[in-house]
N, C-alpha and C positions, 0 to 999 in steps of 0.2 A: 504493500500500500504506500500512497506518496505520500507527502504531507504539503496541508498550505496549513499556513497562520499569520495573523492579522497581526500589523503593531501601527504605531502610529505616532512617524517621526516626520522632521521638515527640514530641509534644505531648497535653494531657489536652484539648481538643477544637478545634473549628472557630472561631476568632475574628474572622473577616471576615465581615460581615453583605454582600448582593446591591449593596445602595445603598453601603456602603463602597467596592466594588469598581466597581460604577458609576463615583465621581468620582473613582476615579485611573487614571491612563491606563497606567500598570505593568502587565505581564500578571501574572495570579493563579495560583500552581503549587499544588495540593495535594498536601500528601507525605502518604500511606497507610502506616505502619510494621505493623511485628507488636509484638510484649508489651515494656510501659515500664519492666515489671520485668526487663529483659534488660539489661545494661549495655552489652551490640555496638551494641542500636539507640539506648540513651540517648546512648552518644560517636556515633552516625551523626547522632543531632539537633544535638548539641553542633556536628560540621560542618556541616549544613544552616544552622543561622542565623548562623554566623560568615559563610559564602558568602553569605547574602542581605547580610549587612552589607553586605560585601567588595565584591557588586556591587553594590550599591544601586539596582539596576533593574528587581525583579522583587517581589512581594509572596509570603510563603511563608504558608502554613497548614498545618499537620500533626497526624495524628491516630494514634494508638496505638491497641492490643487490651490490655484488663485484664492478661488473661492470654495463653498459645499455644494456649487452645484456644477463645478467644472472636471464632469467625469472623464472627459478625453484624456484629460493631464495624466490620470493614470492608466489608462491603458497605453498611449502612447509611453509612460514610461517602463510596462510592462515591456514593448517590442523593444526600445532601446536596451533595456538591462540583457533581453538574449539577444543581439545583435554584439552588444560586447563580453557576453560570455560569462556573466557571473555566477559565483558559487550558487547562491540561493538569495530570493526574493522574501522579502517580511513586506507583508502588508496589509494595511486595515484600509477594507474597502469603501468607499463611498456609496457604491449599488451594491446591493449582494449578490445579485443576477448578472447584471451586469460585466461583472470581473470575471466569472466562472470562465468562459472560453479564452479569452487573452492566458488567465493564467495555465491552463490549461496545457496552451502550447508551450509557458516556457518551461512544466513539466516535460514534455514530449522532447524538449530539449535538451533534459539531462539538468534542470534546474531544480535544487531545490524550493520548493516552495513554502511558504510556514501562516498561514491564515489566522490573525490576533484580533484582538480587542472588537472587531465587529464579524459575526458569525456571514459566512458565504452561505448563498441560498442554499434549503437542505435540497430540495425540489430540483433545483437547477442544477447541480452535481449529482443528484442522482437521473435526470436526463442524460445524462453526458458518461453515464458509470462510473461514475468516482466516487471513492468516499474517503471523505478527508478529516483531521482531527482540526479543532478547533482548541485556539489557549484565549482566555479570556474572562471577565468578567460573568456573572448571572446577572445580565443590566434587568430583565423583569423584576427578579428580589433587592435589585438595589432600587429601583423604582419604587419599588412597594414600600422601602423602608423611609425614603421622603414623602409617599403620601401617606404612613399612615401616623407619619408627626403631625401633616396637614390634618387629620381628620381627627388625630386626638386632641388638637388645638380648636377646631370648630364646633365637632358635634355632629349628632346627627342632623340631617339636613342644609347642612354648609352647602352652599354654594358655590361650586370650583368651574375653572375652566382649566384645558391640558395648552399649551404649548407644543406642538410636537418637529419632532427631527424628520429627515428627508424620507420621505413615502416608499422610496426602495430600498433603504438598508435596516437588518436585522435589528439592529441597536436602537429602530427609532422604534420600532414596531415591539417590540420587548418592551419597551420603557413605557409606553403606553399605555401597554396590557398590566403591567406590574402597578401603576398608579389605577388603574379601574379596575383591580383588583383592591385597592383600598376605598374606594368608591364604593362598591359593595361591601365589604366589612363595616365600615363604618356608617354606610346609609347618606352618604354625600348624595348631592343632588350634582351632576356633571351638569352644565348652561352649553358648553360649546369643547369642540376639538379642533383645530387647525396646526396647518405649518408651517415654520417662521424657516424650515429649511436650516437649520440648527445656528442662522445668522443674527446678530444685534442687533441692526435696525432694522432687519425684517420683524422680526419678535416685537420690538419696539412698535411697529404702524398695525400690527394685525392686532396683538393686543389691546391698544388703544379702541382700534374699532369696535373690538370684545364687549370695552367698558363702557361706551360708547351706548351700545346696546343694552348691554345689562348692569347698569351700576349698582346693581346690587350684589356682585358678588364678592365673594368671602376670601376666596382662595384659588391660587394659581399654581399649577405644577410645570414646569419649563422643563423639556427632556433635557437640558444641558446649560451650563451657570451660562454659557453666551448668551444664549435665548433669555436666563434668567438676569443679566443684566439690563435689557432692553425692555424688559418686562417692568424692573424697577425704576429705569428713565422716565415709562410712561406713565408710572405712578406720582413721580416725583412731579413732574410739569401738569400731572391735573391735579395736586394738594392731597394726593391721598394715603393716609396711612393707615388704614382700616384695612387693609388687603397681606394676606399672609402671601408669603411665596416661596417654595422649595425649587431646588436646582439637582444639577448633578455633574461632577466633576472636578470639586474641589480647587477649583484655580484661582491660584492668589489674588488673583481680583476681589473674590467674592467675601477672602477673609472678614474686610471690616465690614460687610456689609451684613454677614451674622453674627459680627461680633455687634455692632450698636442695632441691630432688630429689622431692618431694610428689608433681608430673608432666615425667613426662620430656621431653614437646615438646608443643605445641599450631600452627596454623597460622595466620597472618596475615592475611587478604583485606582489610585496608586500608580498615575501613566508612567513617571520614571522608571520603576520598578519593571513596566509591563515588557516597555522597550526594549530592558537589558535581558530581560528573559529569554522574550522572544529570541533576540539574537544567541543566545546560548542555545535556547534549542534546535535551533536551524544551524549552529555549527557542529553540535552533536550530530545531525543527521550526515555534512557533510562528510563529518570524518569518519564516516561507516558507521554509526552507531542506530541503534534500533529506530523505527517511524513512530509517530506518536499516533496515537489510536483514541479515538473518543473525543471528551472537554475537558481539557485540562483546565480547571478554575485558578484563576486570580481573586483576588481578598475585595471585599469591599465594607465600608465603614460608615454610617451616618455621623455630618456631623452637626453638631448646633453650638450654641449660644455657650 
């Protein structure tokens, strides 16, 4: 069995030319991240190249998406990585369908592959007859563990609305379910669901519009602190502070803003951590050692005030 797995790191492009990687006898990992404008995936690069330091055995290259909805970026950066021959590809996908056949070929190619932090479609890989392990987070139970701060802060009958991440990748669609999964325990009342595309000032105008319509609600769940920032601009510029709001992803942005009450909790998943993993296990693989098989879980943490 191959392996893909997801991480999710960022550099503005590919800086090892075929002949570089020629004369050093270092294996060559390409990291594939999602948008450089995200600060989750700028600290997953910040630990990606501390770990190449750290180990000094391995050559890193990494490449970003403009934005979260510039999927080309990474399949194009899939064809370039097997055009220049590298060891193995880490990447966390933008679409989960989407990535399936790019990465596909650069298995076919003697690439290893290592599929992190956002699950490949299961469907879509199993059209294609692959089955692949996955390393990464349970984004539904981390979901569920910022909505049901939100619901033990409201009550029954709160009033929420979701925030949600890109309509094709696994991680939006988990994170979803995992918050209307607290929706039902707690007997929230959901108002609306939309996606801000896991962007700030998208989050920012759709929300807005949300409250717009329903100013009476209570509480907001944002799939990811970017969305959760934009959520809380829109609060800030209509006067209101009546509105709880959880996030996920723990990025230093969001600190002060659970620490003085702005968001009530946000979740952890450790991107540093993820990165250097990831790359450890995709250099196990290359050095002949076993495939990974199954989901391999990453830790994840609520945290609040």
């Amino acid at each position: 069995m191959k392996l893909f797995k997801t991480l999710g790191l960022a550099v503005a492009g590919l800086a090892l030319s075929v002949g570089m990687a020629a004369a050093d006898d270092r294996p060559v990992v390409g990291l594939i991240m999602k948008s450089l404008a995200n600060e989750f995936f700028q600290n997953m690069l910040e630990g990606a190249e501390a770990h190449e330091a750290e180990r000094g055995d391995y050559q890193l290259l990494a490449v970003g998406m403009q934005n979260e909805t510039d999927f080309e970026s990474q399949i194009n950066a899939v064809e370039n990585f097997i055009t220049q021959g590298v060891d193995a590809i880490v990447v966390a996908p933008a679409d989960s369908r989407a990535m399936v056949r790019p990465l596909i070929r650069a298995m076919e190619a003697g690439i290893t592959v290592v599929n992190f932090d956002v699950a490949l479609d299961a469907d879509a890989l199993a059209e294609q007859g692959v089955e692949l392990a996955f390393v990464g987070p349970d984004n539904r139970a981390g979901a569920k563990l910022a909505g049901d701060a939100l619901g033990a802060s409201l009550g029954e009958g709160g009033r929420v609305v979701i925030i949600e991440g890109n309509p094709g990748a696994d991680n939006a669609t988990q994170r979803r379910l995992g918050f209307e999964d607290s929706v039902s325990e707690y007997g929230l009342t959901l108002v609306d669901s939309r996606t801000a595309h896991w962007e700030t000032e998208e989050a920012n105008q759709v929300f807005s519009t949300m409250l717009t319509a329903n100013p009476d609600i209570q509480g907001v769940m944002a799939a990811n602190d970017s969305m959760a920032i934009g959520v809380v601009r829109a609060l800030e510029s209509a006067g209101r502070t009546d509105i709880a709001v959880v996030g996920f992803d723990n990025i230093p942005a969001v600190g002060p803003m659970v620490e003085d009450g702005r968001m009530l909790a946000t979740v952890d998943q450790f991107g540093q951590q993820m990165a250097a993993n990831a790359i450890d296990l995709a250099l196990e693989v290359v050095a002949g050692g076993p495939q990974l098989e199954g989901w391999v879980r990453t830790p994840i943490e609520l945290v609040t005030q």
